[in-house]
Biotite code that builds the C-alpha atoms (Angstrom):
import biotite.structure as struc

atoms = struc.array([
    struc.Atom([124.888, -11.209, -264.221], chain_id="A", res_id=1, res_name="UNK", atom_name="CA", element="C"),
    struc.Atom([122.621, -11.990, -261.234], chain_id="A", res_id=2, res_name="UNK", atom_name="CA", element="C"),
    struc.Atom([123.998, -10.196, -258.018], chain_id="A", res_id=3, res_name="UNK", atom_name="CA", element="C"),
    struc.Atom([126.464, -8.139, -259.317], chain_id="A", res_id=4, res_name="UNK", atom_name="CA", element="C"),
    struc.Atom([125.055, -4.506, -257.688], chain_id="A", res_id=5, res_name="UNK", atom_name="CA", element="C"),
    struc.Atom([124.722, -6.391, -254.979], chain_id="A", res_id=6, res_name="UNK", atom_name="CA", element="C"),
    struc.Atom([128.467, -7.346, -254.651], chain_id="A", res_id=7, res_name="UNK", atom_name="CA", element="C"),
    struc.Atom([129.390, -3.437, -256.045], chain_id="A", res_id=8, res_name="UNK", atom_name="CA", element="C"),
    struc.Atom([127.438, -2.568, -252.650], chain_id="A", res_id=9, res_name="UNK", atom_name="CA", element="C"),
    struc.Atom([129.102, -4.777, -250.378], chain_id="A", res_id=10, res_name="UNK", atom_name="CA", element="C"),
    struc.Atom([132.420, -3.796, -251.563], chain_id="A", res_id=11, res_name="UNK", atom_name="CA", element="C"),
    struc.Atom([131.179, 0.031, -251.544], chain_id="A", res_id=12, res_name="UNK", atom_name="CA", element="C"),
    struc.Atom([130.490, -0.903, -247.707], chain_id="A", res_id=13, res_name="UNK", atom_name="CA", element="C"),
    struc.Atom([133.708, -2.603, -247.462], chain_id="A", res_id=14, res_name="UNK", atom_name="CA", element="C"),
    struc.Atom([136.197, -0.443, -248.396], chain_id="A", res_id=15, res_name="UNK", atom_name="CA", element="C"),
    struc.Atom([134.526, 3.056, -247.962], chain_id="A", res_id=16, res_name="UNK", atom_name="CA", element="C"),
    struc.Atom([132.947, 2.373, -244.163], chain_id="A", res_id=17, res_name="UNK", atom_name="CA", element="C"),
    struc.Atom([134.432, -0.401, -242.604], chain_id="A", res_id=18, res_name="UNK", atom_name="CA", element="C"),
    struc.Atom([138.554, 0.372, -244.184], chain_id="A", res_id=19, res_name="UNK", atom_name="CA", element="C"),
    struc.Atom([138.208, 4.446, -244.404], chain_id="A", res_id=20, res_name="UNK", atom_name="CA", element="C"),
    struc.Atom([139.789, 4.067, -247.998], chain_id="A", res_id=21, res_name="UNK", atom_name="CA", element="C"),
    struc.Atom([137.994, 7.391, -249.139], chain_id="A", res_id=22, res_name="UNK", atom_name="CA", element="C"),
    struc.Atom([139.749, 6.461, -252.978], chain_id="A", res_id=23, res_name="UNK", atom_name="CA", element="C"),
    struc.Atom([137.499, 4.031, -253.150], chain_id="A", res_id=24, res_name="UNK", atom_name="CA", element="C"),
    struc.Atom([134.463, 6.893, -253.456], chain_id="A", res_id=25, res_name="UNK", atom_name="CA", element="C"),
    struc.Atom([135.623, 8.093, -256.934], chain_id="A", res_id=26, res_name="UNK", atom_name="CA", element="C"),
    struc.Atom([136.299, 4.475, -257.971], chain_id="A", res_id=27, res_name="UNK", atom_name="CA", element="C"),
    struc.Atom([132.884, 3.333, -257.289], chain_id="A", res_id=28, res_name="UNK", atom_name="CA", element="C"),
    struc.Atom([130.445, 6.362, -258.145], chain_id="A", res_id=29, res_name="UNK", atom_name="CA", element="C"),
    struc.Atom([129.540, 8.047, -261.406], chain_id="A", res_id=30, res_name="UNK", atom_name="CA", element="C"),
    struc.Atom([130.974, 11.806, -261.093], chain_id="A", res_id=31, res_name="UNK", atom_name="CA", element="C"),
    struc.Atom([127.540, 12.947, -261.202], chain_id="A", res_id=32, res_name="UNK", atom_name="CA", element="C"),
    struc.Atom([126.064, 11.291, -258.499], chain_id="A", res_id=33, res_name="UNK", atom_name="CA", element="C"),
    struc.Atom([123.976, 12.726, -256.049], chain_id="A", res_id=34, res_name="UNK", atom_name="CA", element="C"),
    struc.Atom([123.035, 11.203, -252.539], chain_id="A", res_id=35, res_name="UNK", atom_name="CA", element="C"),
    struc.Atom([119.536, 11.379, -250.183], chain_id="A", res_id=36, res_name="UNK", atom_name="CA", element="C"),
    struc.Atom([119.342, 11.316, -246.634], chain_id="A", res_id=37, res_name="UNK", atom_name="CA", element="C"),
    struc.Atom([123.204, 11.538, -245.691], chain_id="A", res_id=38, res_name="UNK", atom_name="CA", element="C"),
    struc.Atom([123.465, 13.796, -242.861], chain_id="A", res_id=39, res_name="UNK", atom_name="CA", element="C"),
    struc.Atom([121.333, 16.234, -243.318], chain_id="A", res_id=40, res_name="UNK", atom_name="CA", element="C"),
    struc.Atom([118.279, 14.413, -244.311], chain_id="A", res_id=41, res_name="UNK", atom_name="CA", element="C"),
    struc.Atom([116.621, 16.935, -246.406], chain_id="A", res_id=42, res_name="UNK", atom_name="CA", element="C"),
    struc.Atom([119.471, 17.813, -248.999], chain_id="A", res_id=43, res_name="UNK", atom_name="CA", element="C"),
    struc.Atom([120.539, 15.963, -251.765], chain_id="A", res_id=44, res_name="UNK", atom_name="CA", element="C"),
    struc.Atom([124.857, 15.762, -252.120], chain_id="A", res_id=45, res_name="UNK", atom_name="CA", element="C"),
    struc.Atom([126.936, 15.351, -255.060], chain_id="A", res_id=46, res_name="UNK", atom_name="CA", element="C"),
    struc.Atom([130.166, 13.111, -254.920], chain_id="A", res_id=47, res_name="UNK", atom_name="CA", element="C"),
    struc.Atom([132.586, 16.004, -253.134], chain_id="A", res_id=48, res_name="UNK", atom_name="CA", element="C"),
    struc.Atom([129.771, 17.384, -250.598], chain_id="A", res_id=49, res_name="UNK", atom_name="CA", element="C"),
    struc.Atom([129.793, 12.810, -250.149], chain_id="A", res_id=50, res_name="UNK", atom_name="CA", element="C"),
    struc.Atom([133.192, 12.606, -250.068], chain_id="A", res_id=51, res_name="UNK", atom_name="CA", element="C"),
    struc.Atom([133.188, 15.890, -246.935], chain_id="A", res_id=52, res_name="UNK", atom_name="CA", element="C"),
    struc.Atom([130.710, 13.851, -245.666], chain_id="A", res_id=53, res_name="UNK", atom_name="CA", element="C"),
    struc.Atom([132.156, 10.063, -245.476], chain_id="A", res_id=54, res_name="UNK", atom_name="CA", element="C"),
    struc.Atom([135.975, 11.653, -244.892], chain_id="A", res_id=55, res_name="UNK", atom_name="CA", element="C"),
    struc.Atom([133.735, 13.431, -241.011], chain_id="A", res_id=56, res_name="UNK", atom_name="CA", element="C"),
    struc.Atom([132.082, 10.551, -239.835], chain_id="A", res_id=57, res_name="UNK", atom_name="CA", element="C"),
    struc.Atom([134.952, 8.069, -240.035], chain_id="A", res_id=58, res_name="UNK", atom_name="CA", element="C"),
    struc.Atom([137.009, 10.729, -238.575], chain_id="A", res_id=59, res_name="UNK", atom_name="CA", element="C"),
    struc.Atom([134.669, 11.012, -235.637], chain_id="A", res_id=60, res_name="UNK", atom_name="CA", element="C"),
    struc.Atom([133.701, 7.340, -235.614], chain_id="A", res_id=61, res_name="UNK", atom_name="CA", element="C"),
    struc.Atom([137.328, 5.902, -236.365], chain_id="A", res_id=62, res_name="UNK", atom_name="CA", element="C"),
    struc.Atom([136.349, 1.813, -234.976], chain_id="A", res_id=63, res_name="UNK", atom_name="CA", element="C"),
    struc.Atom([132.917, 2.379, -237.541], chain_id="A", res_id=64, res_name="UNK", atom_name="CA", element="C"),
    struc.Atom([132.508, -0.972, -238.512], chain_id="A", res_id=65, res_name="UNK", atom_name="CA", element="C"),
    struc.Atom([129.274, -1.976, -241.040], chain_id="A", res_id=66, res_name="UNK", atom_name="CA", element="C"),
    struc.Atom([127.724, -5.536, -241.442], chain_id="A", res_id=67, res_name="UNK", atom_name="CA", element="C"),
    struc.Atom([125.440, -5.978, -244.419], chain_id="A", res_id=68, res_name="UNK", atom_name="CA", element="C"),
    struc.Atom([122.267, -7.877, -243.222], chain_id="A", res_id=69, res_name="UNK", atom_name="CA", element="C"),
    struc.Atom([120.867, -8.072, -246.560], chain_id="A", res_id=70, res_name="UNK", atom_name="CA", element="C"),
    struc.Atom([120.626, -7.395, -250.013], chain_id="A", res_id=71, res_name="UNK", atom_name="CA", element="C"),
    struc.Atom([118.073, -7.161, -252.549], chain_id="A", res_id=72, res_name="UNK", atom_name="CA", element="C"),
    struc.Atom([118.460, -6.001, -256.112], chain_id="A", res_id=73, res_name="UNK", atom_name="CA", element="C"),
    struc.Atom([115.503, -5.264, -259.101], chain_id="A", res_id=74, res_name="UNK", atom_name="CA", element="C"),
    struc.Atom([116.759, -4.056, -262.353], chain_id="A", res_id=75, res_name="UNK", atom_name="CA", element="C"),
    struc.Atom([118.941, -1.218, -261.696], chain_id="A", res_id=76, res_name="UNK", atom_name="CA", element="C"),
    struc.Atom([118.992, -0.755, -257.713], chain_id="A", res_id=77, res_name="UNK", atom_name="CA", element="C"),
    struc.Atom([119.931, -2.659, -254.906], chain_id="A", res_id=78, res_name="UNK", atom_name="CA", element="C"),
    struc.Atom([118.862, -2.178, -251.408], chain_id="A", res_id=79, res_name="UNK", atom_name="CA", element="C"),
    struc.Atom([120.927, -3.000, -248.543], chain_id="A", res_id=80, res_name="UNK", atom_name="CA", element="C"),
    struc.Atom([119.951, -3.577, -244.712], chain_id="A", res_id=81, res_name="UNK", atom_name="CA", element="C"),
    struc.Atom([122.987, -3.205, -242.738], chain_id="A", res_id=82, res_name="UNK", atom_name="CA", element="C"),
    struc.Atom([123.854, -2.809, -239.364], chain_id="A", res_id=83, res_name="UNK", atom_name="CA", element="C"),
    struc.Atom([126.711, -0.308, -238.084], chain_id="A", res_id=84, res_name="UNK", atom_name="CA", element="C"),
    struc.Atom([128.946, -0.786, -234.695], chain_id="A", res_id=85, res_name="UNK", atom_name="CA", element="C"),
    struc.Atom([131.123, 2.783, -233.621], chain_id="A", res_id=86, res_name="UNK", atom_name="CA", element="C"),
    struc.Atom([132.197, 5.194, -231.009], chain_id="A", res_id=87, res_name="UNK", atom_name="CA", element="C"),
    struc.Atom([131.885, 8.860, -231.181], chain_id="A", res_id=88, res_name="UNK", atom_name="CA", element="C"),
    struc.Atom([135.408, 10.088, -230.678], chain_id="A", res_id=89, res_name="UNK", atom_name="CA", element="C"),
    struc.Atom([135.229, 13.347, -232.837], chain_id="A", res_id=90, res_name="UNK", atom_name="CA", element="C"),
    struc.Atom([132.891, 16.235, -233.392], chain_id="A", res_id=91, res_name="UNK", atom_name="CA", element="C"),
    struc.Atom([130.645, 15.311, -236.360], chain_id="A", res_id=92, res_name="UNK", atom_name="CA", element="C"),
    struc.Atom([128.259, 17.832, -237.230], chain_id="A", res_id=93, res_name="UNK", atom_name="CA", element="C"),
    struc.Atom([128.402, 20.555, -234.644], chain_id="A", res_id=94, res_name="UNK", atom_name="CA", element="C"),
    struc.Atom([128.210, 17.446, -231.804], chain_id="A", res_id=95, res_name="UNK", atom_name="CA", element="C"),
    struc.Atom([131.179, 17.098, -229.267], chain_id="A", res_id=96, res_name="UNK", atom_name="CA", element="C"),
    struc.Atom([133.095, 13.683, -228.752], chain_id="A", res_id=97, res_name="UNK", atom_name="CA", element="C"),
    struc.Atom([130.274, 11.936, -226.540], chain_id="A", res_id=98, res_name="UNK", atom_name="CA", element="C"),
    struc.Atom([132.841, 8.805, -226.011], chain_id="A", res_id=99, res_name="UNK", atom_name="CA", element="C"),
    struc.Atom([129.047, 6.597, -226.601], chain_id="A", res_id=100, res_name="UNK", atom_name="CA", element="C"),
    struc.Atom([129.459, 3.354, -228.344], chain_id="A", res_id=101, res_name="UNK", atom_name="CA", element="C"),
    struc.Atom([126.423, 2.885, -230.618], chain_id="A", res_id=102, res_name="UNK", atom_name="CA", element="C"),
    struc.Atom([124.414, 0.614, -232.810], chain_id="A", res_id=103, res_name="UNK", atom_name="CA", element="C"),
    struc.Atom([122.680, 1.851, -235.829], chain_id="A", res_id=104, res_name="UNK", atom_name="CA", element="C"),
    struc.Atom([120.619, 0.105, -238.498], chain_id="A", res_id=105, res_name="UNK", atom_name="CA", element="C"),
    struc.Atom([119.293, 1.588, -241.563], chain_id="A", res_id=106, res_name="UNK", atom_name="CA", element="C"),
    struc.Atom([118.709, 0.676, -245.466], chain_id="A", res_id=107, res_name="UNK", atom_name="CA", element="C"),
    struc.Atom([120.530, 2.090, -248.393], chain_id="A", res_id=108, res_name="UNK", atom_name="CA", element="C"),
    struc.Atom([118.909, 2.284, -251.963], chain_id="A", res_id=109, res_name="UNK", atom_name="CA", element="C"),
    struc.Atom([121.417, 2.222, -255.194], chain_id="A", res_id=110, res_name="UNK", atom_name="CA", element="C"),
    struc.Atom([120.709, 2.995, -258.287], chain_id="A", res_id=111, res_name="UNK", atom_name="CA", element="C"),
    struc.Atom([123.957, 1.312, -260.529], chain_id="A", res_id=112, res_name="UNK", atom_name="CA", element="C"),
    struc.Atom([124.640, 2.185, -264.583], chain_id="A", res_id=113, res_name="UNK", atom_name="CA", element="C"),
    struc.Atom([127.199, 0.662, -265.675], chain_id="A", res_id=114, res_name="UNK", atom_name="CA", element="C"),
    struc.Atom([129.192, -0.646, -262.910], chain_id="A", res_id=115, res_name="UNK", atom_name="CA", element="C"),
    struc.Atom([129.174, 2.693, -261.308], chain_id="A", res_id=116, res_name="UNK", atom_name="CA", element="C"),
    struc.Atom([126.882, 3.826, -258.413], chain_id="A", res_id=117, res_name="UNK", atom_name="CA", element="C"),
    struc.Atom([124.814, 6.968, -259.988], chain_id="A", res_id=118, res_name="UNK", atom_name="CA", element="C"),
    struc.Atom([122.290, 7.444, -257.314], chain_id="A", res_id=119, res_name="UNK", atom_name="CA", element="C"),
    struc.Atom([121.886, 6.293, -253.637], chain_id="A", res_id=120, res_name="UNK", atom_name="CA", element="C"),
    struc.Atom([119.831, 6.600, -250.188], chain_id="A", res_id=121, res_name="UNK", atom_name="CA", element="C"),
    struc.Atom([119.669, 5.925, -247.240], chain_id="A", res_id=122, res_name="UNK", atom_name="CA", element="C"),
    struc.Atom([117.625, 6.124, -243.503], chain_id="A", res_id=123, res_name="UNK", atom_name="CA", element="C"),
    struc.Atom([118.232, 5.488, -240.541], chain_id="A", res_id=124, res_name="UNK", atom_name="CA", element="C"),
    struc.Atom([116.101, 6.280, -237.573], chain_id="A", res_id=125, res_name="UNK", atom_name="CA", element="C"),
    struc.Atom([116.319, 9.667, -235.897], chain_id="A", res_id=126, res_name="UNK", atom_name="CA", element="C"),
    struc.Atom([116.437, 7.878, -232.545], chain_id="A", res_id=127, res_name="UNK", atom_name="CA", element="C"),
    struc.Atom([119.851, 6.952, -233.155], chain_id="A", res_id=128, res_name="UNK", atom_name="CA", element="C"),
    struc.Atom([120.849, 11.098, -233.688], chain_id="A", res_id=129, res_name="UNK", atom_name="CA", element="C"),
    struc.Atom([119.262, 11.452, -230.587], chain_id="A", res_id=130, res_name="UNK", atom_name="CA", element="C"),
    struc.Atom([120.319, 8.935, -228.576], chain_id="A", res_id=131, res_name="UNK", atom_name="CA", element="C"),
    struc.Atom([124.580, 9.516, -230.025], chain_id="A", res_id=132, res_name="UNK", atom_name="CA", element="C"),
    struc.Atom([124.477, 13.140, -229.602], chain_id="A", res_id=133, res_name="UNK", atom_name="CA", element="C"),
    struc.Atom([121.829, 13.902, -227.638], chain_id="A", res_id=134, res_name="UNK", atom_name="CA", element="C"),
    struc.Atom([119.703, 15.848, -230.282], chain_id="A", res_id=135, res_name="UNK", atom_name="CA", element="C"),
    struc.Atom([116.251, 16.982, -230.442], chain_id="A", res_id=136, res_name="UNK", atom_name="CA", element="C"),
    struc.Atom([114.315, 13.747, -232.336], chain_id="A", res_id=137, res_name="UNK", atom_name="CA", element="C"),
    struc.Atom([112.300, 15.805, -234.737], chain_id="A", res_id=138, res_name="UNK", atom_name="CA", element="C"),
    struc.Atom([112.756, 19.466, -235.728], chain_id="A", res_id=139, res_name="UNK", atom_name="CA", element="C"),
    struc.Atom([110.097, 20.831, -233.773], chain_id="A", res_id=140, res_name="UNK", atom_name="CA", element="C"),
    struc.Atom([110.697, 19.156, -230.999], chain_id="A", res_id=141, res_name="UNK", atom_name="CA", element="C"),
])
């Protein structure tokens, strides 16, 4: 079935970022599933420590809004380019409202089995961090 992780992913996109229908993160993953690069770019998540995550950043980005630019898919992944429109509103890790309208692109890697998403990635630049909240770019920095 050509293209079906890709349209899993573009429904993931759909209903998780751009409706806030957190249900939709049980309904789509594997219970196992662990995540890269969300947040804190150097620890892996499982589906709740996801979940914590996705339910903060559309609380603090409420108007998030996620176009997919692209999709590619070999054997068991597909990677998606997107682009991402919001405002911070809310405090999202540790970082006051900033009221800052921002756009952020980055590239998510899935890995599907059966229907369900078991694995996924994603980066983003740490330019946007720093120029939303106003954070140091690199650690040492």
């Amino acid at each position: 079935m050509a293209q079906e992780h890709s349209a899993l992913i573009r429904r993931w996109f759909e209903e998780v970022w751009n409706k806030g229908r957190m249900e939709a993160i049980e309904e789509m993953t594997s219970p196992d599933v662990i995540g890269h690069g969300q947040a804190q770019h150097d620890t892996d998540v499982g589906l709740h420590e996801f979940r914590n995550f996705a339910v903060g950043l559309r609380a603090a980005f409420p108007d998030m809004k996620v176009v997919i630019d692209q999709t590619l898919e070999q054997g068991d992944k597909v990677v998606a380019r997107w682009t991402s429109t919001m405002t911070h509103t809310g405090e999202f890790l540790g970082f006051p409202a900033s009221g800052k309208k921002a756009t952020i692109t980055g590239t998510s890697i899935q890995r599907i089995v059966d229907g369900k998403i078991v694995e996924g990635s994603v980066a983003t630049s740490p330019l946007h961090r720093h120029l939303i909240f106003g954070s140091k770019l690199y650690a040492g920095a």
